[in-house]
N, C-alpha and C positions, 0 to 999 in steps of 0.2 A: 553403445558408445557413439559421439559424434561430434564431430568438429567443426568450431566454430571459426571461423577465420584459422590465426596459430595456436589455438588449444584445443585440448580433449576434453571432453566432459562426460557423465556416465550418472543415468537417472539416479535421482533421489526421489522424487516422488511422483507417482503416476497419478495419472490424468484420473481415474476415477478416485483416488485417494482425496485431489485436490477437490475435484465436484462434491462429495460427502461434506469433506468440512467445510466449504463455502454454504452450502446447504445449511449446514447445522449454524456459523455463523449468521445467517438470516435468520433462522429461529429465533436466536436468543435474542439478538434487533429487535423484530415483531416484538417479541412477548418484554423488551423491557420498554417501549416505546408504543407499544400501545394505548389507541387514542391519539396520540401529539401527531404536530407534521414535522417531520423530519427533513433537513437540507442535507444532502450527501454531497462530501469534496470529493473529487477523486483526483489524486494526484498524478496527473501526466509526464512521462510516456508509459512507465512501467503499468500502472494497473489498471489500463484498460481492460484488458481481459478478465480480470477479478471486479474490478468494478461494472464491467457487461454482469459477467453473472451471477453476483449477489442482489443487483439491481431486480434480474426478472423473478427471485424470489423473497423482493419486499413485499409486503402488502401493507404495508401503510402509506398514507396520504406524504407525498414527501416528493422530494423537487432533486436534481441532479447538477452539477456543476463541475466545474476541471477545472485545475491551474496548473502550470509546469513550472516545476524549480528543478534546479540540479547540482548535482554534487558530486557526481563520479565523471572518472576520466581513465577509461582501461577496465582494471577490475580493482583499482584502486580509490577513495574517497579522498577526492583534492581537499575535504580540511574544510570547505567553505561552500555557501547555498547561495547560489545565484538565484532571485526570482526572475522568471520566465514571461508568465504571462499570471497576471494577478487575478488578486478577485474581482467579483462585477455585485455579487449577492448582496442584498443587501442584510446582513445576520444579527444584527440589533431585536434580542430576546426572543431569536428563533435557537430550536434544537438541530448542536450541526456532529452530523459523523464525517469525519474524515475518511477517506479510502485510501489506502497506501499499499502496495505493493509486497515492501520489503523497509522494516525498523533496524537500520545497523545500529548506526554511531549513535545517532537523535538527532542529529545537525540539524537536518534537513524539517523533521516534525516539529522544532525546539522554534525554527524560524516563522513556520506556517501558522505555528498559536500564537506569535507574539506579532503579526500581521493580525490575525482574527481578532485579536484580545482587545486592538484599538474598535472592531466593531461592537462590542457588548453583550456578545450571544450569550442565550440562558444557560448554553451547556454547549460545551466542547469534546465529543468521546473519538476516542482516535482505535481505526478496526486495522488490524495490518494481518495480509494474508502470510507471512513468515517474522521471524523476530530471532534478532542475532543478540543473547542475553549479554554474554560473553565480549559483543562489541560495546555494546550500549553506555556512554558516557552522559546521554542528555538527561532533561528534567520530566519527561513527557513520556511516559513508558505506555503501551496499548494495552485500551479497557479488554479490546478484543484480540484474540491473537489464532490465527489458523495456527501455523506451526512454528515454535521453538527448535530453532537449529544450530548446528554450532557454524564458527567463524571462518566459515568456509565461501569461496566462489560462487555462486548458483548463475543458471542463465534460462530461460524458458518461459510461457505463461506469461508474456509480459516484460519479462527480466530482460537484462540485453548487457552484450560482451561488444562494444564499440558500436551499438547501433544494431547490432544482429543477434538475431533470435528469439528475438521477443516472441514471435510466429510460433514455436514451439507447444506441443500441449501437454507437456510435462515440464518438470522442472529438477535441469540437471547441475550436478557438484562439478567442480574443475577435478580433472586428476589429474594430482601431480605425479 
């Protein structure tokens, strides 16, 4: 158990669980994108740690990039996607993977395709290292998905409870 600011949280998934399947997601990357050059989004602040280590185990020819949006406030989803800081790539019939974090509602991926959709890229495939089915209202559901969770809190890996804990190299459930 460990507290984050005023909550408890208590692992859900350890740190070599999450290396394996980041692992095995770059697998299947490589081998369906083999050949092509590949542009990776990664979406900022959350998946930086996933997006660090899915990156050192691409091996195709392929470029890296970030935007920030946001959508949470607490451990709750204000409803609405602020963009941050946008795109700069230029994605006009290039191959682009998104990196995300964590897929709850969709808001947030629903917004970042309909930004890229005005550049014309040849293929848009969205990898999200966790996916809440059970929240999920948008149009954009991940080609790729590390883990299927239920509609619970997570904070860890990247994740963060008001700014904190991203630092974490696991990734823990609120307990209520």
């Amino acid at each position: 158990m460990i507290q984050v600011l005023d909550k408890t949280f208590e692992v859900f998934i350890g740190r070599e669980e999450i290396q394996k399947r980041v692992d095995s997601l770059a697998e299947q990357i490589n081998a369906d994108f083999n050949g092509e050059e590949v542009i990776f989004i990664a979406v900022l602040n959350g998946s930086f740690m996933f997006a660090s280590d899915i990156m050192k185990c691409i091996s195709l020819e392929s470029e890296i990039s970030f935007i920030k949006m946001s959508s949470y406030q607490g451990t709750e989803s204000s409803g609405r996607v602020d963009e941050l800081i946008g795109l700069n790539n230029n994605l006009k019939g290039k191959t682009v993977v998104i990196l995300e974090d964590i897929i709850d509602t969709g808001i947030t991926i629903d917004k970042i395709i309909s930004l890229m959709d005005d550049q014309h890229p040849k293929m848009v495939k969205i990898c999200s290292l966790l996916y809440k089915p059970d929240a999920f209202k948008g149009q954009h559901k991940p080609d790729y998905i590390g883990f299927s969770i239920p509609n619970a809190f997570v904070v860890g890996y990247g994740l963060d409870y008001n700014e904190k804990g991203r630092n974490l190299d696991a990734i823990y459930q609120i307990k209520i």
